[in-house]
N, C-alpha and C positions, 0 to 999 in steps of 0.2 A: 390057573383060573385068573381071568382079569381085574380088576378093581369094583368093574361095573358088576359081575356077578357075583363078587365075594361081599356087598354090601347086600344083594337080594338071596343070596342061600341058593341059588339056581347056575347048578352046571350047565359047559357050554351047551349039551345034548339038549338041556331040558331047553335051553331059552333058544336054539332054532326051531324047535318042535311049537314053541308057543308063540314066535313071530309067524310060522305056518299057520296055523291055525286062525290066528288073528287078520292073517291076509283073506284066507277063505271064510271068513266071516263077513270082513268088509265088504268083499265083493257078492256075496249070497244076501247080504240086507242093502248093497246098492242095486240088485238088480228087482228086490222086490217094491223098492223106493222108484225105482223109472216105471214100473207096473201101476205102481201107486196113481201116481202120476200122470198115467194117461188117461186112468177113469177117474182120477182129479178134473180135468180137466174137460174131458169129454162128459161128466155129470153120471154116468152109470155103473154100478155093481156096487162101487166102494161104498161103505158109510155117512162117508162126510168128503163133499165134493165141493168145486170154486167159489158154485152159487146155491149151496145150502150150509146150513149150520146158526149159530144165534146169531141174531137180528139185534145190530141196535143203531144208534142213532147217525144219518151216512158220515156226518166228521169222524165219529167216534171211529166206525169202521173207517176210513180213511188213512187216519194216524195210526192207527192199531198195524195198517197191512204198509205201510211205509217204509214203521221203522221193521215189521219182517223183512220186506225185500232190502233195506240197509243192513241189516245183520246178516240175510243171506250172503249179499254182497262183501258185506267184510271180513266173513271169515275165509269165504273164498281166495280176497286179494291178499290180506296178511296170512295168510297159511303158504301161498305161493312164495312170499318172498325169501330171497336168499336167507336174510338173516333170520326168518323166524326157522328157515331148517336148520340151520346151525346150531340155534337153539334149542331146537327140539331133539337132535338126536345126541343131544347134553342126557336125556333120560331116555331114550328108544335108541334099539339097534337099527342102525342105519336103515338097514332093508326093511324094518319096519316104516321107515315114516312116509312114502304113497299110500299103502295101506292105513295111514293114521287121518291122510289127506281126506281119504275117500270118504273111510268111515264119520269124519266130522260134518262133509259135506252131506252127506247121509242125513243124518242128527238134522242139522238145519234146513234142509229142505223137509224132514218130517214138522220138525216144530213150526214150517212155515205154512204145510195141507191143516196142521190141526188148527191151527190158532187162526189161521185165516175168516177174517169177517165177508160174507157178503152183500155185492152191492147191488141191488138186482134189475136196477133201471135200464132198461133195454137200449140198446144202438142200433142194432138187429135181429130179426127172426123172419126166417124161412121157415113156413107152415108144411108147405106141401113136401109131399114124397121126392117128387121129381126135382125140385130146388133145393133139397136137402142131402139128397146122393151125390151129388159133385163135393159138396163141404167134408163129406162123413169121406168119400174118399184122397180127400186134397189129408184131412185129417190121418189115415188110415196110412199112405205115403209117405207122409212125413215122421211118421214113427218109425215106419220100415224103413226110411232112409236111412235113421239114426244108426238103428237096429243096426243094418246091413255093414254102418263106415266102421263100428267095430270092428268087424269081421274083417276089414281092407289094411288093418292097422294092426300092431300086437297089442290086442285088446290086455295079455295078460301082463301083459308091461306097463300098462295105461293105467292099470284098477293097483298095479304093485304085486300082484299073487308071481313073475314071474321073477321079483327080485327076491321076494321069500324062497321061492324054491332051488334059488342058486343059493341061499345063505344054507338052505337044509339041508342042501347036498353035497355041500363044502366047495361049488366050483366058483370061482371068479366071474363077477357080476357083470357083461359087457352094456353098454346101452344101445340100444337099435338103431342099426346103421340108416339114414337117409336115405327112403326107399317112394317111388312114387307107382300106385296100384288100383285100379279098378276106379272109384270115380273122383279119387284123388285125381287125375289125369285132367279131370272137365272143370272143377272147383277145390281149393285149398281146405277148406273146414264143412264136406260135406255131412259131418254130423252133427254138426252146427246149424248147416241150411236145414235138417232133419228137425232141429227141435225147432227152431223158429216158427215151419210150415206148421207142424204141428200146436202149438201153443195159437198160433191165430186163425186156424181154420174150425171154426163151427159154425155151425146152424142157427145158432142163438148168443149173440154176445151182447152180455151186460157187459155194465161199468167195470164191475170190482172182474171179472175175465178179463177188459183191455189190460185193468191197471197191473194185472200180474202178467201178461205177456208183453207188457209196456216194459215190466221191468224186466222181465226176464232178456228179451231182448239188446234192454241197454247194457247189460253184466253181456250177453255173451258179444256186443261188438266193444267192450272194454277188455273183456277177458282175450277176446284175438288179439289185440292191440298189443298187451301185452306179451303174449302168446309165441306173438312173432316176431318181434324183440331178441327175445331169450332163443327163439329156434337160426334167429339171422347168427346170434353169437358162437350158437354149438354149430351149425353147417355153415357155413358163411357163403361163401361163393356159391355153389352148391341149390340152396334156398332163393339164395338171390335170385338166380337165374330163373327156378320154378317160379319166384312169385311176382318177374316181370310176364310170364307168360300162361299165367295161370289165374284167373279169377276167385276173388276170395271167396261170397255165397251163391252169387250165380253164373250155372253155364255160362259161357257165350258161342255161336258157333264162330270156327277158324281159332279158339281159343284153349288151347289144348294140347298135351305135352304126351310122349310117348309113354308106357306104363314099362314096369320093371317085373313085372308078372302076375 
């Protein structure tokens, strides 16, 4: 027994079994977090959506929803960095800590639907039926896009559930080889472009809507920046080459690299 489980009382069996469990939990309350999310945003079903909930004074909502998306913002970037994983897996078994990522990002994007103030002063609205189908499906796209780039990528390598499942099975953990697939082929971060389209397409956009797709926006072309950095360092050559000829959010035609399946 190691050092780290003879201070918690938990053989090795018990504490794979509860890194598993821990993975498939993050990812079963992130996916109902991106659900959230999009009737956040879209204003329907959920409870408490972008542009309802208490009313107070617009500075007040302002600063209130600021430092959310800075908090968002920063547990995202300090959770990514080297040194905070070295840190972290000081108490988490290793293959826990994507699952640990996910799960906190979770956390923060909830705390950021609840507490969110709105601002309700209009930029736009489109009344009618027929001016509002285009938006509901520019909306409607961009979530299946998202959707979809999962699927084009090892979504369960992404969320952490498939490093859990190698530590629960005893096999050695590989990381996923540099693979380019379906509309990876046309743009580098199509589930990027996915929430983007999505976060700005409706019908009706108030203030306090720009200002969370304002920022949501700005995290995810910091977070690429980043992003692709760290992916230049693990493929080097490799990457380079895709991402001279690969467009980051949008197609281009003649722009476009062959798929690997």
């Amino acid at each position: 027994m190691n050092t780290r489980a003879a201070r918690t009382g938990l053989t090795d069996a018990h504490r794979r079994r509860l890194v598993l469990i821990f993975a498939w939990l993050s990812w079963g309350l992130f996916a109902l977090a991106g659900l959230y999310l999009i009737g956040f945003l879209g204003n329907f079903i959920v409870p408490k959506s972008v542009d309802t909930g208490p009313t107070t004074h617009w500075l007040v909502a302002l600063a209130i929803n600021l430092e959310l998306l800075a908090l968002f913002g920063l547990q995202h970037s300090v959770m990514a960095r080297p040194w905070f994983k070295r840190w972290m897996v000081r108490y988490l078994p290793l293959p826990a800590e994507r699952s640990a990522y996910v799960l906190a990002s979770v956390i923060m994007l909830a705390l950021l639907m609840w507490l969110w103030r709105p601002l309700p002063a209009t930029i736009w609205r489109l009344d009618h039926p027929l001016a509002q189908a285009p938006m509901w499906l520019l909306f409607a796209t961009g979530w299946g896009l998202m959707a979809a780039a999962t699927t084009w990528i090892d979504q369960a390598d992404l969320l952490g559930l498939r490093q859990a499942r190698c530590y629960y099975a005893g096999r050695l953990y590989r990381p996923v080889p540099f693979q380019i697939r379906a509309g990876y082929r046309f743009c580098r971060h199509p589930m990027m472009s996915g929430v983007m389209l999505g976060v700005w397409a409706t019908p009706h956009m108030t203030v306090g809507h720009a200002l969370l797709a304002a920022g949501l926006t700005a995290y995810i072309l910091i977070g690429i920046h980043f992003e692709e950095r760290e992916t230049l360092r693990q493929f080097g050559e490799d990457y380079a080459a895709y991402r001279t000829r690969v467009p980051m959010l949008i197609p281009w035609p003649g722009r476009s690299v062959p798929g690997d399946g």
